[in-house]
N, C-alpha and C positions, 0 to 999 in steps of 0.2 A: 539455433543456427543449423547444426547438423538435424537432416530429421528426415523422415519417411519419402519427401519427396526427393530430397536427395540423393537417398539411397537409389530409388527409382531409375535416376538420370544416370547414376553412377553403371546401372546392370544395362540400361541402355545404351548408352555408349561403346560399352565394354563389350556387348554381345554385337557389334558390326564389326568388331575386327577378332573378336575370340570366341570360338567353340563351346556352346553353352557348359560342357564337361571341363573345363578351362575355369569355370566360374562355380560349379556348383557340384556339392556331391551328389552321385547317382546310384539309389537304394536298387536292392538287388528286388525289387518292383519296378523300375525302371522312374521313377520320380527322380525329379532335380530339386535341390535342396540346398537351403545356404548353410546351415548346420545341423549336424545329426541331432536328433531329438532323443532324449533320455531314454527315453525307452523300446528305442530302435534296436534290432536283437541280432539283424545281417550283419553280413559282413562291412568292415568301415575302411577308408584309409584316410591318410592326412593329404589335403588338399593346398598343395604349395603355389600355386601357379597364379590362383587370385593373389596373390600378397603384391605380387607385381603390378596389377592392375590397380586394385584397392591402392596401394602406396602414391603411386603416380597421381591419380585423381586425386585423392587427399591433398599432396604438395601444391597441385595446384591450386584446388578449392583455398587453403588457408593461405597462400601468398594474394589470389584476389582478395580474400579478408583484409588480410593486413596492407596492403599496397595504400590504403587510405590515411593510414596510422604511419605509415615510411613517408610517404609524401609532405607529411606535416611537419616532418624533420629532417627533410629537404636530404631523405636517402630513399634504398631500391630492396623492394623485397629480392632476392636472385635464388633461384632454385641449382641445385649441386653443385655450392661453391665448392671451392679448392683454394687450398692455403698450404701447402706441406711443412712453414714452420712452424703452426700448430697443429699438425697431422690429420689436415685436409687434403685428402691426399684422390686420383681419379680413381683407386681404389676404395674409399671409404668417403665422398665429398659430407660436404654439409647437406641435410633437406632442405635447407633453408635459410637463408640468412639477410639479415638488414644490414646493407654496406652503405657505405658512402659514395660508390660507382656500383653501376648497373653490370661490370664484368663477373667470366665464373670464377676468373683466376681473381683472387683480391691479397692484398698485403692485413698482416695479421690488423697495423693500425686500422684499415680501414673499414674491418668488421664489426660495428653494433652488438650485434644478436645472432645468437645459431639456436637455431629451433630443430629440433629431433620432432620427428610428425610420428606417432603412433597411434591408427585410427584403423577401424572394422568397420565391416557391416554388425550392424547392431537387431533387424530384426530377421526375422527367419522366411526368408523369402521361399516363393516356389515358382520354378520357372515351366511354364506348362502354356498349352494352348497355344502354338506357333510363336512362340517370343512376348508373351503375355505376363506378366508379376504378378502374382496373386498375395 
């Protein structure tokens, strides 16, 4: 399901509204890279700003996944529910969840499923040649 072409779409997307340095580290040769490679000797830092991106598209991607699978049980995938009697709160929402109604706000009854999405870029992209993925 997840795979290379995805990834693809995913750095496409993401580079028309973000700074390719936004999505990728940049070696002190001036390369963009989705993860330092082992035996990289420059200087590194940690790259916080995809997670926001990467997150968002993932939530998406696996609620279209599953929206076929809620349908069939005549519920709604919803992305950043909120529930604060079980500490869904706009602070910390759910990524995702199978309710009984399509709102963000739902009552504990009417939550199914709460899905935590924890998902990467999986290969090591380079972003080179005018917005090109090699």
């Amino acid at each position: 399901m997840w795979n290379k072409d995805e990834e693809v779409k995913f750095f496409a997307e993401s580079l028309n509204i973000a700074a390719p340095e936004k999505l990728f580290y940049v070696t002190d040769g001036g390369r963009y890279i989705a993860y330092w490679p082992k035996e990289y000797k420059g200087k590194k830092d940690t790259l916080q700003s995809r997670n926001a991106f990467i997150g968002s598209y993932t939530e998406k991607w696996v609620k279209e996944i599953l929206s076929p699978v809620a349908e069939k049980i005549n519920a709604f995938p919803v992305l950043k529910v909120k529930c604060p009697d079980i500490g869904l709160t706009s602070d910390s929402p759910a990524d995702l969840a199978i309710c009984r109604t399509s709102e963000k706000y739902q009552r504990s009854e009417d939550i199914l499923l709460i899905i935590e999405v924890k998902m990467s870029v999986v290969w090591n992209w380079e972003y080179a040649n005018y917005c090109k993925l090699s």
